[in-house]
C-alpha positions as CSV (number, residue, x, y, z in Angstrom):
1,X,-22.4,-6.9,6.6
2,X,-19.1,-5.9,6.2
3,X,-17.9,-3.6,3.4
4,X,-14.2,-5.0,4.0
5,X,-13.3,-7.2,0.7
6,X,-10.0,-6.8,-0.1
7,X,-8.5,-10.6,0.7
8,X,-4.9,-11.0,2.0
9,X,-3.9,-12.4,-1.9
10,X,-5.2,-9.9,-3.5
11,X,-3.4,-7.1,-1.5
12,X,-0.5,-8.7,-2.1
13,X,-1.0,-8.5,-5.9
14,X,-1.5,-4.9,-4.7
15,X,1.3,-4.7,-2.7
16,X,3.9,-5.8,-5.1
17,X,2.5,-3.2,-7.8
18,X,2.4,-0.3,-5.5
19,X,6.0,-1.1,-4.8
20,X,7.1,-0.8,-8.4
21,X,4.6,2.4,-9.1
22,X,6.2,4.2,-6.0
23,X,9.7,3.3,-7.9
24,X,9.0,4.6,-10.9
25,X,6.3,6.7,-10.6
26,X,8.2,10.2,-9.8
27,X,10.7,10.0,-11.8
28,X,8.2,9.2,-15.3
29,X,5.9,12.3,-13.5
30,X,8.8,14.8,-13.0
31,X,8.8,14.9,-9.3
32,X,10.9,16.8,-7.3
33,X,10.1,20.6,-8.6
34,X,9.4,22.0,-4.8
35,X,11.8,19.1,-3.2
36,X,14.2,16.5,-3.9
37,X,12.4,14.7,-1.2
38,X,9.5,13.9,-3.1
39,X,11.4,11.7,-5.5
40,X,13.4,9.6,-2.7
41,X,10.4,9.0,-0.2
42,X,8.2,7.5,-2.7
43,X,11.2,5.1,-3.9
44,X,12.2,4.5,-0.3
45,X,8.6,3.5,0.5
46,X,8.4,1.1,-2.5
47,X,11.2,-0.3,-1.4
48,X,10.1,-0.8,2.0
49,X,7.0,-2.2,0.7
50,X,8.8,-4.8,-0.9
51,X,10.7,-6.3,2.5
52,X,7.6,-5.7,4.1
53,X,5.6,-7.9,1.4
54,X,8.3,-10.1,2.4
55,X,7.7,-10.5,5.4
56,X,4.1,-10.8,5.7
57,X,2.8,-13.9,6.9
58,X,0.5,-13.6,3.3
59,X,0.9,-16.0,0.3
60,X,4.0,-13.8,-0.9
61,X,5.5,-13.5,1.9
62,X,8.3,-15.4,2.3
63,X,9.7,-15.0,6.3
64,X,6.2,-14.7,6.9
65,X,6.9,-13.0,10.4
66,X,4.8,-10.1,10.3
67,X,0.9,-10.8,10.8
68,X,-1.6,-9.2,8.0
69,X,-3.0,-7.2,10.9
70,X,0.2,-5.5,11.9
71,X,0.5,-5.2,7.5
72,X,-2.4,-3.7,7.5
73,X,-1.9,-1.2,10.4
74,X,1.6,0.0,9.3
75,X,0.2,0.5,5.7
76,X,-2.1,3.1,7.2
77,X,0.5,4.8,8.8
78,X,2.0,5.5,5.4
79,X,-1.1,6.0,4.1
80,X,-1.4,9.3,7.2
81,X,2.4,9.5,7.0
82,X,1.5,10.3,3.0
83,X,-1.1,12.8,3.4
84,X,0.8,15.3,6.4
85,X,4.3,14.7,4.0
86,X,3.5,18.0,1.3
87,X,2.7,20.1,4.9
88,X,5.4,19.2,6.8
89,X,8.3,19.2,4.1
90,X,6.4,22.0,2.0
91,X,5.5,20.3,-1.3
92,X,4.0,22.0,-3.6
93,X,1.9,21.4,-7.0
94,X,2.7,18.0,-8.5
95,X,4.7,16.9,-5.3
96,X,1.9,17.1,-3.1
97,X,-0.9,16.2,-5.4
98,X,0.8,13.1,-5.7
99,X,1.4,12.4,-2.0
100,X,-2.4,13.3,-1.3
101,X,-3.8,11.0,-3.8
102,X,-1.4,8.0,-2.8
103,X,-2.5,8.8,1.2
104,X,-5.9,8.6,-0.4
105,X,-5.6,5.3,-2.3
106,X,-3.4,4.0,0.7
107,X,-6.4,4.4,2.9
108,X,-9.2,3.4,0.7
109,X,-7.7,-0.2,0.8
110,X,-6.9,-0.1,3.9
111,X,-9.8,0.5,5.1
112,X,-11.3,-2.0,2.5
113,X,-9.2,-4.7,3.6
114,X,-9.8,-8.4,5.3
115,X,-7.2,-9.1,8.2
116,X,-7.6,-12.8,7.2
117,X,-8.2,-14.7,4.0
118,X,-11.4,-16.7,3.8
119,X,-11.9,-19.8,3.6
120,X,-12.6,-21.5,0.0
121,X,-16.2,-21.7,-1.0
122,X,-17.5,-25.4,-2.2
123,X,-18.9,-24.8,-5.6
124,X,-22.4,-24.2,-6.6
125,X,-23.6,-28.1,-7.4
126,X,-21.6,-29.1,-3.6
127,X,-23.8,-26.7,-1.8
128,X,-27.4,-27.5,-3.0
């Protein structure tokens, strides 16, 4: 049995609201005290998420060019790329507690995620 149960529509619910978060999110928390970087990769990666979202082959997306797979496996590199960010550019405090526990929510549906949506159930009187 499978512990994967994130579908495809609902990550992209997900998606779309990480995207606005990551926007928002350091300037309402006061990011930026040990680097200005901490403020422009977290808007940069919502932003990203968004043409990505795009371009998901995923009920939102819209090109639908990019399989959910590849989705998947370039939103846990940002979910790695989040947790080495506060060593490699020195973040500190609030900078890199935020980075860690977006790496860490990044992964977690990830790793909870379907690669395909599945298919509709018939309802409970159809299947007796």
């Amino acid at each position: 049995m499978s512990i994967r149960f994130i579908t495809p529509n609902q990550h992209g619910v997900i998606d779309f609201a990480v995207a606005a978060a990551l926007v928002v999110a350091p300037f309402v928390l006061g990011l930026g005290a040990s680097s200005p970087w901490a403020i422009w990769i977290s808007v940069a990666t919502g932003l990203v998420i968004v043409v990505q979202s795009l371009l998901t082959d995923y009920r939102f997306g819209l090109a639908r060019i990019l399989p959910f797979w590849a989705h998947l496996a370039m939103d846990g590199a940002v979910g790695v790329a989040y947790a080495l960010v506060p060593v490699f550019l020195g973040f500190s405090g609030i900078d890199a507690i935020y980075y860690w526990v977006n790496a860490a929510a990044v992964l977690t549906v990830v790793s909870l995620g379907l690669t395909h949506q599945p298919a509709p159930r018939a309802p409970a009187y159809a299947r007796a």
